[in-house]
N, C-alpha and C positions, 0 to 999 in steps of 0.2 A: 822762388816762392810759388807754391802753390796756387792759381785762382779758380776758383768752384769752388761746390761742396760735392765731397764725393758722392754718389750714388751706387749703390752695390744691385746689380739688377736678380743675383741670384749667387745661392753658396750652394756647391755640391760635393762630396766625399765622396772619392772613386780610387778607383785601382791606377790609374793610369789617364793621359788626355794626349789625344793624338791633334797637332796641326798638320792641314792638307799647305805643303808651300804657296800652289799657285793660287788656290781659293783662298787661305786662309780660314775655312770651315774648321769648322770645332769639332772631334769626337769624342764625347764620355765616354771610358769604357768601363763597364761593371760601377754603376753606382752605388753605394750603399747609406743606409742610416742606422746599421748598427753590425755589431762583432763580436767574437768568442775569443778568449784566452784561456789557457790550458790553467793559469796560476797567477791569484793576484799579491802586490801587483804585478802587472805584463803592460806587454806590449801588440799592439796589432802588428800585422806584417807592415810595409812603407806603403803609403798611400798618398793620393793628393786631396786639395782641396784647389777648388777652380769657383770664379767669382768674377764674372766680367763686370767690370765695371767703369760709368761716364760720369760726365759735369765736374771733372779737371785738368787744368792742364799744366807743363811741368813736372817737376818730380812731385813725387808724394810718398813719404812715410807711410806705412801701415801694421797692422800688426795682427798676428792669427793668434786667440786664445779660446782655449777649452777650459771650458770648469764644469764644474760636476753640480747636477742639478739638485741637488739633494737640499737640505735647509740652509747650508753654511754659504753655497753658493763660492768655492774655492778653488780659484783656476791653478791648475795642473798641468799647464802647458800654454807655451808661448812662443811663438817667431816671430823675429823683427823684420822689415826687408823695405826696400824701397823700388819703386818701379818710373817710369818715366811715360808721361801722357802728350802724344805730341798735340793733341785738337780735344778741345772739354767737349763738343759734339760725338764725337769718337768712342770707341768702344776698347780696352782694355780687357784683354782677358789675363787673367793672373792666376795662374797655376803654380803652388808648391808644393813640393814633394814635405810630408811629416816623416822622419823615420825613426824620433826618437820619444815619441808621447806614448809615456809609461801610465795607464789607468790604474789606478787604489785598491778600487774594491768593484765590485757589481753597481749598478747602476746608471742613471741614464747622463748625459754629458751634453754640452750644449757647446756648440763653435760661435766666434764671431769674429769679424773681418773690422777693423778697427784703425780709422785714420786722421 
């Protein structure tokens, strides 16, 4: 069972996330907060989302979802996954690759990390 309350310290949408083995240092590479598709709907090429996050320890459930910011507020994409926290002091960094989030139409989209 999970004890905390998670705490997500940051979400960021990028191309790729490098870990250094011996440091364990973090690198974004190519962030972004928005994208083109040739035809909707599309897809972006595969991307990540990375979100370190503390104040649990144990497993924990979470979930990534997109929805679309528009009036109706209608998430369009969703991944389940679980990760393992050995210290709620601790830092968690959680990076998943998305390869399959198909966007509707034009407009803007909102992420959220969810546990």
């Amino acid at each position: 069972m999970m004890a905390g309350r998670p705490l997500v310290i940051g979400l960021t949408i990028c191309e790729d996330v490098l870990t250094e083995p011996q440091t364990r240092r973090v690198s974004i590479i190519r962030s972004f907060s928005g994208g083109t598709v040739a035809t909707f709907p599309g897809a972006l090429a595969p991307f990540r989302v990375f979100a370190p996050v503390t104040g649990v320890e144990g497993p924990v459930d979470f979930a990534i979802v997109v929805e679309s910011s528009e009036e109706d507020l209608q998430e369009i994409y969703r991944f389940v996954g679980r990760f393992e926290a050995a210290d709620r002091l601790g830092v968690v960094n959680l990076s998943v690759r998305i390869a399959a989030c198909v966007f509707p139409g034009p407009g803007r989209y909102v992420f959220y990390l969810l546990s």
